[in-house]
C-alpha positions in Angstrom: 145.4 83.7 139.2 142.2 81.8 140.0 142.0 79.5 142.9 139.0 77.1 142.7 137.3 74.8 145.4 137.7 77.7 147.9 136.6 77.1 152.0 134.5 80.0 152.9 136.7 79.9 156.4 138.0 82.9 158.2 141.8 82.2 157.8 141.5 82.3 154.2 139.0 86.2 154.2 141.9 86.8 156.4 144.3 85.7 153.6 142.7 87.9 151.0 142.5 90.7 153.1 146.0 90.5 153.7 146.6 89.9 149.8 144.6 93.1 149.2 146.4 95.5 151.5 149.4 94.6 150.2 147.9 95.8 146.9 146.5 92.8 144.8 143.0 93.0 143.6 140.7 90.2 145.3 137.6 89.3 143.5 135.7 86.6 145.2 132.9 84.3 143.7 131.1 82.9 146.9 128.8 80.8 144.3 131.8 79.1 142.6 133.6 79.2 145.4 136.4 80.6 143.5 138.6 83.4 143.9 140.6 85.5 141.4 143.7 87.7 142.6 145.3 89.9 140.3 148.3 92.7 140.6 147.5 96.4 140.5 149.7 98.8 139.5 150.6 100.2 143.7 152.2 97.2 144.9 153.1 98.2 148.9 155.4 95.5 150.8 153.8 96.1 154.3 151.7 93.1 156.2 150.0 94.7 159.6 149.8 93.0 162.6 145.9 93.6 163.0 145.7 90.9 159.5 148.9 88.7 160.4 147.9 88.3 164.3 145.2 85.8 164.1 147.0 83.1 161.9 150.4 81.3 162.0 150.0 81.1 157.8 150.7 85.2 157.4 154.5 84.8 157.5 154.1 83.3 154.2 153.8 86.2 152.5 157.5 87.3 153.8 159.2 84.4 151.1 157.4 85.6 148.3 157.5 89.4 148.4 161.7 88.8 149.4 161.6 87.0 146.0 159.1 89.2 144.0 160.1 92.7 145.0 163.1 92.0 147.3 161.9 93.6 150.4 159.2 93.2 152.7 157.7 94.4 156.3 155.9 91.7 158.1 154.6 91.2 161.5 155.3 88.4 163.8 152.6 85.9 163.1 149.1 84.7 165.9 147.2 81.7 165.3 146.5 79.0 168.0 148.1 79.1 171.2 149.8 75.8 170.8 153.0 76.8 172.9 156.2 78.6 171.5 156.1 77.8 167.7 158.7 79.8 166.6 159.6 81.5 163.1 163.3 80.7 163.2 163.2 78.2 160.9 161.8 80.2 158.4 164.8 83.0 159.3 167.2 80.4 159.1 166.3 79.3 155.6 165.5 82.7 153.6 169.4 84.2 155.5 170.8 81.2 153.3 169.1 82.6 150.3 170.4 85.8 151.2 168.1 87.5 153.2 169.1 90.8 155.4 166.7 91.6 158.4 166.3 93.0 162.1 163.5 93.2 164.0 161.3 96.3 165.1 158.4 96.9 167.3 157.4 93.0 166.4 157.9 93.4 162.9 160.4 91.3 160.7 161.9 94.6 158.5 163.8 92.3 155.3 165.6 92.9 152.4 167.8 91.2 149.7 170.5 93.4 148.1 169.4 92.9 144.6 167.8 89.3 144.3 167.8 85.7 146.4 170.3 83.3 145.3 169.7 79.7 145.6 171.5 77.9 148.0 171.9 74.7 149.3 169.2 74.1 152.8 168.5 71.6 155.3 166.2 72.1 158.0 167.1 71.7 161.7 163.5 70.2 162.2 160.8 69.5 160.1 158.4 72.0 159.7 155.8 72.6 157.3 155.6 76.4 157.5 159.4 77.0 157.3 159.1 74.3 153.7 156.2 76.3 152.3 158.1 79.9 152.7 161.3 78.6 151.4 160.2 77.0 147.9 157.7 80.0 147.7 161.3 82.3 147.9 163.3 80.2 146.0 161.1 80.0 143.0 161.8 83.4 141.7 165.6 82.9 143.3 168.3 83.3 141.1 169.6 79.9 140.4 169.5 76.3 142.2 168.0 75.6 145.9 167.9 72.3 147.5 166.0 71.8 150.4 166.5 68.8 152.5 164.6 67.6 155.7 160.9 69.1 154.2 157.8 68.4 155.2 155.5 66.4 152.8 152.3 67.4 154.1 149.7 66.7 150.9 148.8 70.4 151.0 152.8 70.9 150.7 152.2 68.8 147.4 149.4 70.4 146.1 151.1 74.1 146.6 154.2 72.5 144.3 151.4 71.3 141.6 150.3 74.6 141.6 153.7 76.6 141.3 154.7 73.9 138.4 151.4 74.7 136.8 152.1 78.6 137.1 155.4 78.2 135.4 157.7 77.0 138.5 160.7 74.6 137.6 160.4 72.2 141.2 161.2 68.5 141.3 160.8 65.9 144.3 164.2 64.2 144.4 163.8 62.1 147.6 161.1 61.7 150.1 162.1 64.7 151.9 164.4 66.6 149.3 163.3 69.2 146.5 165.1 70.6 144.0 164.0 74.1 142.9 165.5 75.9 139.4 164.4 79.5 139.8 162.9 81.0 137.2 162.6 85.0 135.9 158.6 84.8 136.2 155.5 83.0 137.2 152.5 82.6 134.6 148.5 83.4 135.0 146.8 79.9 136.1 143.8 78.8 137.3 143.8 76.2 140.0 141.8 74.0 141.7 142.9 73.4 145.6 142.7 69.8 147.3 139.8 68.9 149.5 140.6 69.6 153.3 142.1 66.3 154.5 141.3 67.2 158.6 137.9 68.1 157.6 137.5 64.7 156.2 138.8 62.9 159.4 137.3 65.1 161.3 133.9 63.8 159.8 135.2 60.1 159.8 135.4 60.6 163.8 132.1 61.7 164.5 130.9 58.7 162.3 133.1 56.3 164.9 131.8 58.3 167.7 128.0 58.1 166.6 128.0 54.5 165.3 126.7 56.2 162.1 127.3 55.8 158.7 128.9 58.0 156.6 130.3 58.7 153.2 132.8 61.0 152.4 133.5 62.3 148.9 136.1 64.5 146.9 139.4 63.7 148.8 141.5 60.4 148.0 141.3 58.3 151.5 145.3 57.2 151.4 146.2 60.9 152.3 144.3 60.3 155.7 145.4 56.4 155.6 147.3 56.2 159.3 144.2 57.9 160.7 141.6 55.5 159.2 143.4 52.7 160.2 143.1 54.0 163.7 139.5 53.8 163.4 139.2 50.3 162.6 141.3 50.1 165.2 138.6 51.6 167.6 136.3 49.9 165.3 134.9 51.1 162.3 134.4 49.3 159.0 135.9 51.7 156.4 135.8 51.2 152.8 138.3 52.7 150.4 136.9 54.1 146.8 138.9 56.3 144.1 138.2 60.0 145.9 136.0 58.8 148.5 135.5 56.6 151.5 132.9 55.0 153.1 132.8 54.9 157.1 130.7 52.5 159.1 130.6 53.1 163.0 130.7 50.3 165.5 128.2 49.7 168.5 130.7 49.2 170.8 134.3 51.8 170.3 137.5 49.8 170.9 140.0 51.4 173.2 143.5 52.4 171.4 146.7 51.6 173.9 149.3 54.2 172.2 149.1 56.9 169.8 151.5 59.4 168.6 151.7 62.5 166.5 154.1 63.1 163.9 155.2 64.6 161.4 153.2 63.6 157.8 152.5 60.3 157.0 152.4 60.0 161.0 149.3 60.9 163.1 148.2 64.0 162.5 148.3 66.9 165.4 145.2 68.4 163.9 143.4 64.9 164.6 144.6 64.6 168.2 141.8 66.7 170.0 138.9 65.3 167.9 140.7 61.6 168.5 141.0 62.2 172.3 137.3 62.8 172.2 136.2 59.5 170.5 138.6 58.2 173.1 136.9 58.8 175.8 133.9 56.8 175.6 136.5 53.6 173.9 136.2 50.9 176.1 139.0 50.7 177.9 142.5 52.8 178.5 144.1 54.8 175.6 147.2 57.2 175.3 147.9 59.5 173.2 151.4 61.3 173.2 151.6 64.3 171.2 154.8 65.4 170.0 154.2 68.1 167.6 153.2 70.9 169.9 153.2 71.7 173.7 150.3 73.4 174.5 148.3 71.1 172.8 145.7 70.0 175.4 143.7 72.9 176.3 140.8 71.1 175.3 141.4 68.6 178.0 140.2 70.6 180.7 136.6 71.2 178.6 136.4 67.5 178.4 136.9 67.4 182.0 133.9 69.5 182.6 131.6 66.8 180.4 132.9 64.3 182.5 135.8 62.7 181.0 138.6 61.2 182.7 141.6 62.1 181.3 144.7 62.9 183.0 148.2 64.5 181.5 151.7 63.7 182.2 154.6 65.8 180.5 153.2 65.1 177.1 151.0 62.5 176.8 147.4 62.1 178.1 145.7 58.6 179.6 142.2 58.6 178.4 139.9 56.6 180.8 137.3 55.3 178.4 133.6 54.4 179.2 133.1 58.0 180.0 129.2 59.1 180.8 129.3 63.1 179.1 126.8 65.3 180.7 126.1 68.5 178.7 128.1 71.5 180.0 129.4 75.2 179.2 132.2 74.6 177.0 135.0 77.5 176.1 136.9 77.0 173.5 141.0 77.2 172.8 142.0 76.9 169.5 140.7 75.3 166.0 140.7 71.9 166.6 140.2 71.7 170.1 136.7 73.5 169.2 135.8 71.0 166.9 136.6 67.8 169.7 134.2 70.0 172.3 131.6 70.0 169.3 132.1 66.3 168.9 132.1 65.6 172.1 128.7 67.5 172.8 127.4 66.0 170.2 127.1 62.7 172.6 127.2 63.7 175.8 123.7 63.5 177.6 121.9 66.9 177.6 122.5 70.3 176.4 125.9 72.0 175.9 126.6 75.4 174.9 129.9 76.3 173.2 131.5 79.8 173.3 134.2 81.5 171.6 133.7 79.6 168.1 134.8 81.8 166.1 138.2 79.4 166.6 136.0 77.1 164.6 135.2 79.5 162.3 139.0 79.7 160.7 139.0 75.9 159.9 135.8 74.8 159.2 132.6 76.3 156.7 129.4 76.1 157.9 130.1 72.9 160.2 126.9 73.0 162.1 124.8 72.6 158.8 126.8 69.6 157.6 126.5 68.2 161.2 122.8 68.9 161.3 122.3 67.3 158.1 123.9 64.1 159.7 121.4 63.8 162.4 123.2 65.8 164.9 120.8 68.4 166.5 123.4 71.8 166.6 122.9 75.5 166.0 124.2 78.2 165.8 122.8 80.9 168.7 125.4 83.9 167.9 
């Protein structure tokens, strides 16, 4: 298989690596920004903790080698601390397809008798891991699997287009329902990812933020529609092209009463921080209630020691705007709450040094080059 238009990000080195103790050859082309993964002949079933640990997106090998070699020993998953995101969605969903497992010394120890069997599934909440794992299973499954209640995340999508291209028999059947007919094999296939949708919004903030201009090419601007037409809400002139958009930053930012995360087409979680940042220097009040993850504020203290005024009850925060950001010692949480500190001392008065970025490291390439290349005046000391 070769994957094409590949971040140079640490959650997908960590990917490979994983891919490669469990056996496959992994041949990177940092030029192309490609990678080709091949099987070797010692195939071993085991994911470690020390590669699974430091992202949520390890369990997903756990469907797949269930379905390919009908066992598998997989670690409890790390990632952000967002709160208690459990895996028992993902449990739930692969038991139905006939999954036997206990747990050990924090690892998930599974096994199917002889293969998985489709089976009819509806998720008790949507989730966009638990989705992923179960049509990764159920394509190799013996028989028909319907999954109801998915999430329809774009990158959700794109991983379908990709198993359909590789041989997979998958078809949408309602907004939230997908019928999978498992088939005996998958095909060699080369592939070319979608562009990184939070990156692109991410980018479209600091424009807003900076009053700058800013065009943004390579990703199609209706998959990040509900967050663009929040920034003409605070503002900004946006103008739609085929796979690109153009972003025009006001003088003044416009306050924003409510928002709310949800689940995809709704706001995006992984916009929250970086919105709660432009936020705070909107003219006026704003809320924003997050209702994706708990712990999803940790940036708010950071903020706090620029100078914002922002205050948290249960789970929404009231964002004072106007705020006067004075540069500060920043630590960092998790992946996007790095990127709102970066934003954030992007415009704040002064200088501000940012520590543990490695967070920002697993989600973004290079950022501080692109950012520099904007006009913001960022680099990297270690």
């Amino acid at each position: 298989v070769e994957i094409k238009n590949l971040p140079q990000v640490k959650d997908i080195t960590t990917m490979l690596n994983l891919l490669n103790a469990l056996g496959f050859k992994v041949k990177k082309n940092l030029i192309k920004k490609s990678v080709v993964i091949s099987k070797s002949k010692k195939i071993n079933t085991f994911a470690p903790y020390s590669l699974v640990k430091t992202m949520r997106a390890g369990i997903l090998v756990l469907g797949p080698l269930l379905s390919k070699f009908h066992k598998a020993t997989v670690s409890r998953p790390g990632g952000c601390n967002l709160g208690p995101r459990g895996i028992d969605r993902h449990i739930s969903a692969l038991k139905k397809l006939g999954m036997k497992y206990s747990v050990n010394k924090g690892y998930i120890q599974a096994k199917v008798k002889k293969e998985l069997i489709g089976a009819s599934i509806k998720f008790s909440k949507i989730s966009v891991g638990a989705t992923e794992n179960t049509i990764l299973a159920a394509c190799l499954a013996k028989g028909k699997t319907i999954l109801k209640n998915c999430a329809i995340e774009p990158e959700i999508k794109d991983l379908c287009n990709f198993l359909s291209a590789a041989g997979a028999n998958i078809k949408w059947t309602g907004k939230r329902t997908v019928k999978i007919f498992g088939v005996d094999s998958l095909k060699s296939v080369k592939y070319t990812v979608m562009s990184d949708r939070i990156e692109a919004g991410t980018m479209a903030i600091a424009a807003t933020l900076t009053g700058g201009v800013l065009k943004i090419k390579g990703l199609n601007p209706l998959l990040i529609n509900t967050e663009l037409q929040l920034l003409r809400k605070a503002g900004s002139k946006i103008i739609y092209g085929k796979n690109e958009f153009k972003i025009i930053g006001p003088k003044k930012i416009k306050n924003i009463k409510i928002i709310k995360t949800k689940e995809y087409p709704g706001f995006s979680t992984d916009l929250q921080a970086q919105f709660m940042t432009l936020l705070c220097m909107a003219q006026g009040r704003s809320v924003i209630f997050e209702n994706i993850f708990e712990n999803r504020y940790m940036h708010v203290l950071e903020l706090q020691r620029l100078g914002a005024s922002i205050s948290i009850k249960n789970n929404h925060a009231i964002i004072e705007g106007n705020s006067k950001l004075k540069g500060a010692e920043l630590m960092s949480s998790d992946l996007r709450a790095s990127v709102a500190l970066v934003l954030a001392a992007s415009v704040a008065k002064g200088r501000s040094i940012i520590q543990r970025i490695y967070h920002l490291d697993r989600g973004y390439e290079k950022l501080e080059n692109k950012l520099r290349k904007i006009g913001i005046n960022i680099k990297r000391v270690s």
